[in-house]
C-alpha positions in Angstrom: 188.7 67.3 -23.4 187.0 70.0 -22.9 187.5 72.7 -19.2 183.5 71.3 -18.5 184.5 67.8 -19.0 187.6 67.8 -17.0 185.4 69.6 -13.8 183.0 66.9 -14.3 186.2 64.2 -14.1 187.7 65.8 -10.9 184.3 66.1 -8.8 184.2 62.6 -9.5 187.3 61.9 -8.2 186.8 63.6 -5.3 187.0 61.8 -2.0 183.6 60.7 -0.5 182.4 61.3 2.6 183.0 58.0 4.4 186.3 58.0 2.8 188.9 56.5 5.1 191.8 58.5 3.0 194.0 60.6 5.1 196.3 64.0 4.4 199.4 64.0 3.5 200.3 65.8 6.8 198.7 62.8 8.8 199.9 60.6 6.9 203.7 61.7 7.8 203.2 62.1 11.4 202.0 58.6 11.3 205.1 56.5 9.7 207.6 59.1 11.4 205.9 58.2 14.8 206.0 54.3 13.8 209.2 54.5 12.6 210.8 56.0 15.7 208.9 53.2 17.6 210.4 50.3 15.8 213.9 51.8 15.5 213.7 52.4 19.4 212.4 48.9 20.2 215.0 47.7 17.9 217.9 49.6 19.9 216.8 48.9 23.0 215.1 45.2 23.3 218.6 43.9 25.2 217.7 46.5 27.7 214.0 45.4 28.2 212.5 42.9 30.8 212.2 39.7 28.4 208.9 39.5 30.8 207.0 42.4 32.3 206.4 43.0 35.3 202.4 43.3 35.3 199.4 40.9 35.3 196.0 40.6 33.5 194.1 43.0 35.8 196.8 45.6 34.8 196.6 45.6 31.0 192.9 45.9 30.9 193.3 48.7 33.0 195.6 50.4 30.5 193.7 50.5 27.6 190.4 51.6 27.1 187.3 49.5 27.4 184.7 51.3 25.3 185.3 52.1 21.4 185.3 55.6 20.4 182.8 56.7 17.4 185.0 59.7 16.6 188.4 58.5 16.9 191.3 59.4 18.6 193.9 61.2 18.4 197.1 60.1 16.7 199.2 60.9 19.8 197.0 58.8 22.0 197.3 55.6 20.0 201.3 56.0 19.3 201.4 56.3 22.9 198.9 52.9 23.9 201.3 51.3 21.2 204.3 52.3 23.7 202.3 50.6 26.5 202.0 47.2 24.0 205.7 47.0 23.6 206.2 47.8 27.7 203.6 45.2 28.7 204.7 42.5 26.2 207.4 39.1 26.2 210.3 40.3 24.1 211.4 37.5 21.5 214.2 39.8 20.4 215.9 40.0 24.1 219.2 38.1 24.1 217.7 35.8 26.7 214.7 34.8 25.4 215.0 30.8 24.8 211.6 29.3 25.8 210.1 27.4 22.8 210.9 27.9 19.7 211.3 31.6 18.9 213.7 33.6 17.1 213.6 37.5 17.0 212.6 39.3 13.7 215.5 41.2 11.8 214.7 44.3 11.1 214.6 44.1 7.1 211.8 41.5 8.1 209.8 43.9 10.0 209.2 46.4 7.5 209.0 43.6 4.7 205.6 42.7 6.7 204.9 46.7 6.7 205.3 46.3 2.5 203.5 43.5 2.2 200.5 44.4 4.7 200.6 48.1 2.6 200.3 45.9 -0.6 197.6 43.8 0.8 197.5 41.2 -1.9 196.3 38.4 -1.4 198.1 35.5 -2.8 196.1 33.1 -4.1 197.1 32.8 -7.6 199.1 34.5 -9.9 196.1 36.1 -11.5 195.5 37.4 -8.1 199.4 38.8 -7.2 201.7 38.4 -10.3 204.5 39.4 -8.7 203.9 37.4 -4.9 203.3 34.4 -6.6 206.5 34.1 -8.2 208.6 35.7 -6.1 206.8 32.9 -3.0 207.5 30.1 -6.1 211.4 31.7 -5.9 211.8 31.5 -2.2 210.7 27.7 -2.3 213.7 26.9 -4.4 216.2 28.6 -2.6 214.8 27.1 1.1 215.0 23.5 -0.8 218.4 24.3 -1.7 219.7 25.5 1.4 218.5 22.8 3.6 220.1 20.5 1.3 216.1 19.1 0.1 215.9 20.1 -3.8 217.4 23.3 -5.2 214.7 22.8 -7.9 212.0 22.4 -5.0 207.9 23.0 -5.2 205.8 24.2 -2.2 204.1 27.0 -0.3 204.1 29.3 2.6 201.9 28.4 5.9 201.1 30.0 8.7 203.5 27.6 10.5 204.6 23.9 10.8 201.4 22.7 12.1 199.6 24.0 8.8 202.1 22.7 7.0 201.9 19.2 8.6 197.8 19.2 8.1 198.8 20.0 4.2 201.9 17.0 4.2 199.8 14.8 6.1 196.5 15.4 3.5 198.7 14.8 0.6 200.2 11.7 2.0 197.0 9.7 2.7 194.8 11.3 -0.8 198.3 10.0 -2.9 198.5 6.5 -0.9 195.0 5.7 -1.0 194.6 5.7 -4.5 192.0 8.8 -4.3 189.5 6.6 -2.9 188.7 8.5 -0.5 187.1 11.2 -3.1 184.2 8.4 -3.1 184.8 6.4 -0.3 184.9 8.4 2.7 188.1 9.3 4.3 188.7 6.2 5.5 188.0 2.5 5.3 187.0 1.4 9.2 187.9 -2.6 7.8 191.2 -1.6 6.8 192.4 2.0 8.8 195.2 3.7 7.5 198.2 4.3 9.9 201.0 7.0 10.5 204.4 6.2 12.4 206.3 8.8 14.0 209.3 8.6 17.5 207.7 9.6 20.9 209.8 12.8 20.2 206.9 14.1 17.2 205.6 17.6 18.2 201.7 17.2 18.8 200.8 18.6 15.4 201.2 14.9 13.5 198.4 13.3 16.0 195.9 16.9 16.0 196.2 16.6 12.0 195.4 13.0 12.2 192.6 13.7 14.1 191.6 16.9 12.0 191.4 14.3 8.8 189.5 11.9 10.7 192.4 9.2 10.9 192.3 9.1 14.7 194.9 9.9 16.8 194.6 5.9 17.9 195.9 5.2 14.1 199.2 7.4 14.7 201.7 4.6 15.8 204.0 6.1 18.4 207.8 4.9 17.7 210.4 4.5 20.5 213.5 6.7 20.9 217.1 5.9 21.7 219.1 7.3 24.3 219.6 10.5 22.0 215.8 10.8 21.3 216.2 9.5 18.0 213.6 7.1 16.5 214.6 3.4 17.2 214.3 1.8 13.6 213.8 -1.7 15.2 210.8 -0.5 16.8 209.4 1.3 13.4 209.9 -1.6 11.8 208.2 -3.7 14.2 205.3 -1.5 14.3 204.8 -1.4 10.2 205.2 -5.4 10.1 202.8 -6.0 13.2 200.3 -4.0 11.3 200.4 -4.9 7.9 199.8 -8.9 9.5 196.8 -7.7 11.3 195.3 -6.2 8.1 196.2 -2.4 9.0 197.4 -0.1 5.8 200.7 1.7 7.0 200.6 5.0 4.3 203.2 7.3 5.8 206.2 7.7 8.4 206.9 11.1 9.9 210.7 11.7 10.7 212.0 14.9 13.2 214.7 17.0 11.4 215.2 18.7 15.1 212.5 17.5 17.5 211.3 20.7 19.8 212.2 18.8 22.9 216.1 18.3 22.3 216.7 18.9 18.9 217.7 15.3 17.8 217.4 14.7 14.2 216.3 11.4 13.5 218.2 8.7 11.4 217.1 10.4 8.0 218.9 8.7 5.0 217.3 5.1 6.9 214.2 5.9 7.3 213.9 7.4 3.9 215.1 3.6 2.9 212.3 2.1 4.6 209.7 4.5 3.7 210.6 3.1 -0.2 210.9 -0.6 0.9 207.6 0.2 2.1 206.0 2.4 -0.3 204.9 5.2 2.5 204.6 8.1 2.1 208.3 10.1 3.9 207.3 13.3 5.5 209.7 15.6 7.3 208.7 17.5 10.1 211.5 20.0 10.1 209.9 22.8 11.1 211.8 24.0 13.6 215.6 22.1 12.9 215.8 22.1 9.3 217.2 25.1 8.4 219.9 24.2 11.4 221.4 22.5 8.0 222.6 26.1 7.4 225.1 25.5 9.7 228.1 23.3 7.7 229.1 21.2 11.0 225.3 20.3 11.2 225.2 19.2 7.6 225.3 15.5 8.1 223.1 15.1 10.4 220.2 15.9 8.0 221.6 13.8 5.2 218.8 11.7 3.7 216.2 14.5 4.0 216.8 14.8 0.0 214.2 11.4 -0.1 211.6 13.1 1.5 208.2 13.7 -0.6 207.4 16.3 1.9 209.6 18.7 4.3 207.7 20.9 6.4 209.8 24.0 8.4 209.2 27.4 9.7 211.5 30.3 8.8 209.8 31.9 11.8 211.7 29.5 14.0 215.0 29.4 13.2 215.5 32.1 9.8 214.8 35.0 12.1 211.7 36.2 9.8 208.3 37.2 11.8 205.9 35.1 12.2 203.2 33.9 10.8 206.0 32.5 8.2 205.6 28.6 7.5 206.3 26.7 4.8 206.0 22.9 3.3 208.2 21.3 0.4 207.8 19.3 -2.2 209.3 17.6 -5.2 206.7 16.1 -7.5 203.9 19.0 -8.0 201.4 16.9 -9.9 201.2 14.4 -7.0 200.3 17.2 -4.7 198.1 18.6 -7.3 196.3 15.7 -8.1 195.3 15.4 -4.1 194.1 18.4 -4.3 191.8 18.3 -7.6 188.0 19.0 -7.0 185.6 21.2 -8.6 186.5 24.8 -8.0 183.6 27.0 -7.5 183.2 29.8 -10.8 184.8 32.4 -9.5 187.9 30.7 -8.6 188.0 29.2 -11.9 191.6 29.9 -13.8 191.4 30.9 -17.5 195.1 31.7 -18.4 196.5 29.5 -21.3 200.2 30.1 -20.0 201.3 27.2 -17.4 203.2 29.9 -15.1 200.1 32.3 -15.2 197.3 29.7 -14.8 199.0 28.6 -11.2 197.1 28.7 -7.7 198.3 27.8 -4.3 195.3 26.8 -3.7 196.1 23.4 -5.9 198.2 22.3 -3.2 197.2 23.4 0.1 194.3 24.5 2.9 194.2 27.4 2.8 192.8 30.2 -0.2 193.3 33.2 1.3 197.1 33.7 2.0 199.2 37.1 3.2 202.4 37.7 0.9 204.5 35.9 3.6 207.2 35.4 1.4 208.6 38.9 1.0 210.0 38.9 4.2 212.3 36.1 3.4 213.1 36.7 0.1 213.9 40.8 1.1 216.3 39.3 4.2 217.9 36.3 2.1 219.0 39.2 -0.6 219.9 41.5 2.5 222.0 39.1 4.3 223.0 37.2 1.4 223.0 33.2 2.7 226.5 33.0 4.3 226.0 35.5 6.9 222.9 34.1 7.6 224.4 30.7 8.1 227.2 32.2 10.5 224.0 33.4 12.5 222.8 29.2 12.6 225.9 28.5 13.1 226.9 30.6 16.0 223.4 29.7 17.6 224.6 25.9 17.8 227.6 27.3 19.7 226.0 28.7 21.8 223.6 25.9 23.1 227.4 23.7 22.6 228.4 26.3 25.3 225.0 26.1 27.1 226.0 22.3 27.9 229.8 22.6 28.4 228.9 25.4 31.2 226.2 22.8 32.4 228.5 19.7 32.9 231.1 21.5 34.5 229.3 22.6 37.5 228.6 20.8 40.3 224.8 22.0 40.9 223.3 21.6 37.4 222.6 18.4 35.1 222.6 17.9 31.1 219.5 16.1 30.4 220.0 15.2 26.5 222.8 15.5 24.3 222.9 19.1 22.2 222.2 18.3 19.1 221.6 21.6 17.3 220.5 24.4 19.6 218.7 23.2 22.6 220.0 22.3 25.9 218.1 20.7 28.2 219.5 20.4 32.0 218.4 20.6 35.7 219.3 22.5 38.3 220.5 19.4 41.4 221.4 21.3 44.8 224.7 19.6 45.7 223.6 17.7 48.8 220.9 16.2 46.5 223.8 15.0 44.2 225.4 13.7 47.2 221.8 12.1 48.7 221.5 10.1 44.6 224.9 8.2 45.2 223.5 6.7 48.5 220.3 6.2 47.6 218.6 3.0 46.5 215.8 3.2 43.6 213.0 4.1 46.2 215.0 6.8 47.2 215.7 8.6 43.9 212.5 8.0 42.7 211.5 10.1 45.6 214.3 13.1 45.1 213.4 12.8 41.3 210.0 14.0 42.0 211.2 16.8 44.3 213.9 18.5 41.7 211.2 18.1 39.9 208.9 20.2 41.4 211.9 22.8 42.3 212.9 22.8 38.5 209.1 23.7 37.8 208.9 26.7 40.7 212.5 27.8 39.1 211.0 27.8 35.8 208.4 29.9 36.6 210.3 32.4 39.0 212.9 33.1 36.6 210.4 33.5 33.9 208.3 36.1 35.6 212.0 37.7 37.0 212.1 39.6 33.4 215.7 38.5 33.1 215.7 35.6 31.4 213.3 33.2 29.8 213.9 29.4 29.5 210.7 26.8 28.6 210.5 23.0 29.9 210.1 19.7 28.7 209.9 16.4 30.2 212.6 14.0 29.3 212.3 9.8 30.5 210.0 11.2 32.9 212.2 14.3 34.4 211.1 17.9 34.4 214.1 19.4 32.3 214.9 23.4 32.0 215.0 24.1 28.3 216.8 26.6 26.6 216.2 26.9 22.5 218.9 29.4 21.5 217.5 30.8 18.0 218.6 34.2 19.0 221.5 36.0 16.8 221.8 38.3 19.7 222.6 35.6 22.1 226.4 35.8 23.8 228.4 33.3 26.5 227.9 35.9 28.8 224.1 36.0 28.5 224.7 32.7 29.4 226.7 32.6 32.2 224.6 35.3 33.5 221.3 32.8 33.2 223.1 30.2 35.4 223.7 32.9 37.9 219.7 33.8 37.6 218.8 30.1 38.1 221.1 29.5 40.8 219.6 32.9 42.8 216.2 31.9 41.7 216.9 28.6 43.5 218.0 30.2 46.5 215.4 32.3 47.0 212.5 29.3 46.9 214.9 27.4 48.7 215.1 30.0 51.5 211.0 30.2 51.3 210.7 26.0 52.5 
């Protein structure tokens, strides 16, 4: 080539104008600055409020209202980013339990930093070779942990409730026959009904609704005395409906409901669902990696029947969000629910089977982040033992949670710990003493007033910044709920949250 040709070549290269490339010198000074941010938050989080002390009037006040045409300086945005972490709930604090929350490890973090660098997005492995079969790899080894299929199909969500929509889609397309590609999505002479415990998290009935099933077609199941689904009453359901010309097409199980954490009776309702050809979804989103945890093991036994297991490695594998993710064994069922015609430029051409594959054959969604290099990076990191010590040690902890709980005289365990929630209430002694005497009037009546103390407790503690439990109602009772998915979580931070509940008490106490 000759020195005229190769000018020509570089002016062509040459950045233009409205380029959004930056110098190398910038370029440093931005992942040194964002580097020492996350490695400080990182050291420090235990030390942080887990709420801050501020209010909605205050953060709009702290960051500017107008946008700049020009830009800002560097230094100006590092330093509004310090203000984000200041004025934000910390997941990552030792005492952060309310809903279902675990922090990120730090290997996840910058996994997302590759990943959002990389930008692919993973539709198809025409579209991000590598993602796509590195998201297909991840599948089997979540199968295989949780004790589902070491040789499992599925794909990553944004979280359980995707992944619920996508089950729940698959489960009515696969039992109706594919009908409903002609039909409509359902027959009103015959409607198609769901059965799930009184435990199910609200993402079963919104999906039904989203599909156009109607909430009113979700059967809801009684629990036990452990929150577990009554089979009696499932079975009752299914036969009452199939008499009065209903078509029953799936039964949703809890592998860890977000209440208590009971794990419903797996292997029997897997039994069932074949007796009665539905369709056996498992809505593990938050307690089915608790299988990680060998003690736990048992209690998930049966999930291997399921056609579908949806669970959220955001929950409980200490990944950051959004990181959801549903199971499956037999691909060409899902596929086939899926099958319609794909508009051109979706259209896959590859002759090989492993290089003609797209997600979006089996779910919602066609534009997708890499969400599975954050797992697959920490699984390697960690390797799965010590990541299984850090389930494991979480159960312990809410085990602790409870013993602390029953051996005081001021608090009450509301529900059995099943895996890592423990749900209790905070019962000033002379109340304890006022239940003994009292007839059912009369506890009805002091009910409804722990109640309301249990609520103002809540919230005190909450905005205190020195712990952070969520709630749940249980038979009717406001219950203080602590979801311990925290590896940094010790007894201590524990006996130290009594101590905050019992001066949070106290103080509204003091205010009546």
């Amino acid at each position: 080539m000759t020195d005229s040709s190769n000018k020509e070549v570089e002016e062509k290269r040459a950045a233009r104008p409205s380029s959004l490339d930056i110098s190398e010198d910038e370029f440093h000074a931005i992942s040194e600055s964002v580097a020492e941010i996350v490695e400080k938050y990182f050291a420090r989080v235990a030390e942080l409020p887990v709420f801050p002390d501020t209010s909605a009037e205050e953060i709009s006040e702290k960051f500017p209202e107008k946008l700049s045409e020009d830009g800002e300086p560097i230094e100006k945005l590092i330093e509004d980013c310090r203000r984000v972490i200041e004025k934000s709930r910390h997941n990552g604090h030792p005492r952060f339990w309310g809903y279902v929350a675990s922090p990120s490890t730090p290997i996840g973090a910058y996994a997302d930093l590759i990943a959002s660098a990389l930008n692919q997005n993973v539709t198809s492995w025409r579209s991000a070779p590598a993602a796509t079969m590195i998201e297909q790899q991840v599948m089997r080894w979540l199968g295989s942990l949780i004790g589902y299929d070491e040789n499992a199909h599925g794909l990553m969500t944004s979280g359980g409730s995707l992944a619920n929509l996508n089950a729940l889609y698959v489960a009515h397309r696969v039992k109706s026959s594919g009908e409903v590609s002609h039909k409509g999505l359902w027959n009103r002479s015959a409607p198609m009904t769901v059965y799930a415990s009184d435990q199910v998290h609200f993402s079963i009935p919104k999906a039904a609704d989203v599909l156009g099933l109607g909430r009113e077609n979700v059967r809801i199941v009684s629990s036990d005395e452990r929150f577990k689904l009554d089979m009696r009453n499932l079975r009752e359901q299914v036969e009452r409906d199939e008499r009065e010309g209903f078509i029953p097409f799936c039964v949703v199980a809890n592998a860890g409901t977000v209440n208590t954490g009971a794990v419903d009776p797996l292997e029997e309702i897997g039994s069932f669902a074949q007796e009665r050809d539905l369709w056996f979804h498992v809505d593990g989103a938050y307690g089915a990696l608790g299988a990680l945890a060998h003690e736990k093991r048992a209690l998930f036994h049966g999930i291997a029947r399921a056609d579908s297991v949806s669970l959220d490695p955001h929950k409980w594998l200490y990944a950051p969000v959004d990181c959801g993710c549903l199971l499956f064994r037999d691909a060409a069922r899902v596929q086939g629910a899926w099958t319609q015609h794909a508009a051109d430029y979706i259209k896959v051409y590859e002759e090989r089977d492993a290089e003609s594959f797209a997600f979006w054959d089996y779910g919602i969604e066609l534009s997708r982040r890499f969400r599975a290099l954050k797992i697959w990076l920490m699984l390697r990191y960690y390797g799965s033992r010590k990541v299984s010590g850090a389930i494991t040690d979480d159960c312990c902890m809410a085990q602790y949670f409870a013993e602390r709980v029953e051996a005081s005289e001021d608090f009450e365990l509301l529900a059995p710990v099943e895996l890592s929630i423990c749900c209790f209430r905070y019962v000033p002694v002379e109340f304890a003493r006022e239940f003994q005497a009292a007839n059912d009037e009369e506890r009805a009546s002091l009910n409804e007033k722990l109640d309301e103390l249990n609520a103002h407790i809540m919230h005190t503690v909450q905005r205190g910044g020195l712990a952070y439990l969520s709630n749940a109602t249980l038979r009717a009772r406001f219950a203080l709920r602590a979801c311990i998915t925290n590896f940094r979580t010790t007894r201590a931070d524990i006996d130290s949250t009594l101590e905050i509940i019992r001066e949070a008490a106290r103080e509204i106490r003091k205010e009546r």
